[in-house]
C-alpha positions, 0 to 999 in steps of 0.5 A: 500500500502506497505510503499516501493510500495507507496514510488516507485509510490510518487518517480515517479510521484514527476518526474512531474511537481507538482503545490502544491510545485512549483506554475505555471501559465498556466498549467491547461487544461483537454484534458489530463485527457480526454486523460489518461482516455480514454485510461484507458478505463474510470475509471472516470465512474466507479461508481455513484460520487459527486463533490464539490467545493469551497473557503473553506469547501469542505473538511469537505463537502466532507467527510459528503457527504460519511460519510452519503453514508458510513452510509447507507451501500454504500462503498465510496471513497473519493478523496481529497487535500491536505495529512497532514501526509500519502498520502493515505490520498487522496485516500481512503474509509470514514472509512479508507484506501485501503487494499494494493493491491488495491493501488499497482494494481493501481500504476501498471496499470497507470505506464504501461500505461504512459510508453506505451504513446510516449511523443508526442502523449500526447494532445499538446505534454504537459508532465503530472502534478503530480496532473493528475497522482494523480487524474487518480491513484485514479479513477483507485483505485476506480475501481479496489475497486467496489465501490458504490460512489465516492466524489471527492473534487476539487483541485484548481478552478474547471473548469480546475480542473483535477477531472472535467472530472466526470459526477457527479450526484450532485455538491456542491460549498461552499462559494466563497472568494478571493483566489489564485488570480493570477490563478483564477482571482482577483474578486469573479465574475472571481473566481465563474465563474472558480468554477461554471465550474464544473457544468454539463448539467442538473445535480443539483448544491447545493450551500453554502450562496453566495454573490450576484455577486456570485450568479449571475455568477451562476444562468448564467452558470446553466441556460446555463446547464439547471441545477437545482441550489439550494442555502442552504439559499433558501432551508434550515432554520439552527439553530446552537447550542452551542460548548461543550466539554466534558471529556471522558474516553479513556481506560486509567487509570487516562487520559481522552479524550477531546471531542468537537462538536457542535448541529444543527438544519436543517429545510426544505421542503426537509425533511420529518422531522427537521434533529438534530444532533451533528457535530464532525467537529466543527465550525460555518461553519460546520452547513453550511457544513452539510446543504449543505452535507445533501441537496446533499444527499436528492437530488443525493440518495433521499431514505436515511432516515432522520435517517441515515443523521443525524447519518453519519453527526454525524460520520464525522470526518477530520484530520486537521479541527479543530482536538483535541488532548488530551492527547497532547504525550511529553506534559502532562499539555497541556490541548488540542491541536488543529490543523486546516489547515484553511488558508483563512481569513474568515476560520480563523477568524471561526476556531478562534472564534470557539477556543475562544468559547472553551477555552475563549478569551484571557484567557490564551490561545496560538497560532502557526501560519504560511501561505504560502507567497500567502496569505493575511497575512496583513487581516489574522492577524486582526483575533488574535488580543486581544485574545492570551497570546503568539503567534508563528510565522514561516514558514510552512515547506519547501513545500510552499514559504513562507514570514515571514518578511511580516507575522510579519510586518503584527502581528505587524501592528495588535498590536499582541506581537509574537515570530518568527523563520525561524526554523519551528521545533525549532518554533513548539517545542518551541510552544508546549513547553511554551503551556504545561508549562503555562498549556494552550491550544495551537491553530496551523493554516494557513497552512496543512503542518504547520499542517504536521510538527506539527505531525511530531515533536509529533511523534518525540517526542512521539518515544523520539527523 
């Protein structure tokens, strides 16, 4: 999509209310999903998809689903939340984005519709949400693409999710934890219930390792689908490996690449052999997210050889999960930068232990850090204590409200030594900066937009601005 068809379509839908920058409460319902689609003759339905799920992992669970789909020859799209740098991001194939038309037919299509729909006639006289549009834009792109799969990754909740109108031939739900409270309830059995919402008469629900509660509101709701529900705990013995790095040419004379991954191990009944193979998305968790990916796929396309599991499990990649960038552009004795959106505790405290396991603990080693003022930044900043030489604090762009009064008094109770700026460029280019001349590495965290102006400022710099 042209920079000007895409600018027009983003200048449109931003007239609609927008939960990711303006939070409500009470604005989640699917009678207008099952509306708009309806009336666009059910895009929804245009090809066989997947729907996952979850506290945190969906992302990285979602994109081995279709890296695996893609590696057996299907075309797939993806659908996910949020964008970091380009908002095609959400809406386009594992391999890449769509070619222009596609989005610019689409664009066309669900503008005309809206137009042609009297305001009234809308389920509850309700306006449209900027997520609805977005959500509908990508099924419509999806149809217009004639593809194989689709794997739609939920934006918050589930049950009343605007993706939740698929029938999809799998759900997969990661692990559930305490997060958007005042939306999704304040315990992980209220919090499960809205996740297990997703689920579907008779269709199989694959889930992460859960706590027991968890796991009981959703034996309840499958039981109520008559839906074969599988914990990956249950059905598969996971051996993680060791993180590595390795240096490798990038074309370049006299520059290397830094390459990180991570080995795993699947056993279970379900394959005809142990899957072995090497993650690029890197991070304890990530095993558990492959496992769940791979059970998904064994169960939804059972034909896909063992083979190409590990092979597309192999090739997933996702901006903005634990991404390495080397060489670091402006910044030339940075040895690596890392860029993980994680921003839940348990999340954090993964993508730490995973950077410590690198680059060493408390070696050196630097941080920039900032969270939206909805999270718990009192039990976030546990996870760094003792492990930085210097730490950065700010805010994470202009997108989400944010605290920081409250995210250094919580760096301070943690007994963790900080800079902070309400400026967030000057904050990152003063991170980068002292991380390039102490020569160390430099992990960026707790938010994807903290992330999104992150790559602004490289490109900035990178362009010599």
């Amino acid at each position: 999509m042209s920079s000007a068809a895409i600018d027009a379509f983003l200048s449109w839908a931003d007239g609609y209310l927008n939960f990711e920058k303006l939070p409500q409460k009470n604005i989640f319902w699917l009678d207008t999903m099952q509306f708009l689609c309806e009336r666009l003759g059910h895009p929804e339905r245009c090809c066989p998809c997947f729907h996952v799920a979850g506290s945190k992992g969906k992302g990285s669970v979602s994109t081995m689903i279709a890296s695996v789909l893609a590696e057996a020859g299907y075309s797939v799209g993806l659908y996910q939340s949020p964008h970091i740098v380009d908002f095609r991001e959400r809406v386009r194939t594992v391999r890449g984005f769509f070619p222009d038309a596609v989005y610019e037919q689409a664009a066309a299509e669900l503008q005309a519709a809206v137009a042609a729909i009297p305001p009234e006639d809308f389920p509850g006289a309700r306006p449209l949400t900027w997520f609805e549009i977005v959500t509908v834009f990508a099924m419509l792109c999806f149809r217009i693409a004639k593809l194989d799969y689709v794997v739609y990754e939920v934006g918050l909740g589930g049950r009343l999710d605007a993706t939740n109108v698929v029938q999809p031939l799998c759900c997969c739900i990661g692990p559930i934890e305490l997060e958007h409270t005042e939306y999704l309830g304040n315990t992980l059995e209220l919090i499960a219930a809205e996740k297990a919402g997703i689920m579907k008469d008779g269709v199989p629900v694959i889930s992460a390792r859960q706590e027991e509660c968890v796991r009981t509101v959703f034996r309840a709701q499958a039981a109520q689908h008559a839906a074969p529900l599988s914990f990956i705990d249950d059905e598969i013995r996971l051996t993680p490996g060791s993180f590595y790095a390795e240096k490798l040419p990038n074309g370049r004379e006299g520059t290397e690449k830094a390459l990180a991954g991570m080995g795993v191990t699947l056993e279970s009944p379900v394959f005809r052999r142990h899957l072995q193979t090497n993650l690029r998305l890197v991070g304890s968790f990530q095993g558990e997210n492959a496992a769940l990916a791979a059970l998904a796929v064994r169960t939804a396309v059972p034909q896909i050889s063992e083979d190409v599991i590990e092979r597309g499990l192999a090739a997933a990649s996702l901006p903005g999960r634990f991404e390495i960038v080397f060489p670091v552009p402006g910044f030339p004795r940075m040895p690596e930068l890392v860029l993980d959106g994680a921003h839940t505790r348990n999340s954090v405290q993964m993508t730490v232990e995973s950077f410590w396991s690198l680059y060493g603990k408390d070696s050196g080693v630097h941080l920039l850090f900032a969270c939206a003022a909805d999270k718990d930044a009192e039990d976030i900043a546990q996870c760094f204590a003792n492990g930085f030489a210097q730490v950065t604090l700010t805010r994470p762009g202009t997108v989400k409200a944010a605290d920081l009064p409250r995210l250094e008094h919580a760096f301070t109770a943690a007994g963790i030594s900080f800079h902070a700026s309400e400026d967030y460029v000057s904050a990152i280019r003063t991170a980068l900066a002292s991380a390039d001349k102490a020569g160390a590495p430099l992990l960026v965290t707790g938010s994807f937009y903290l992330l999104a102006e992150v790559k602004k400022v490289l490109d900035s710099v990178s362009n010599g601005c």
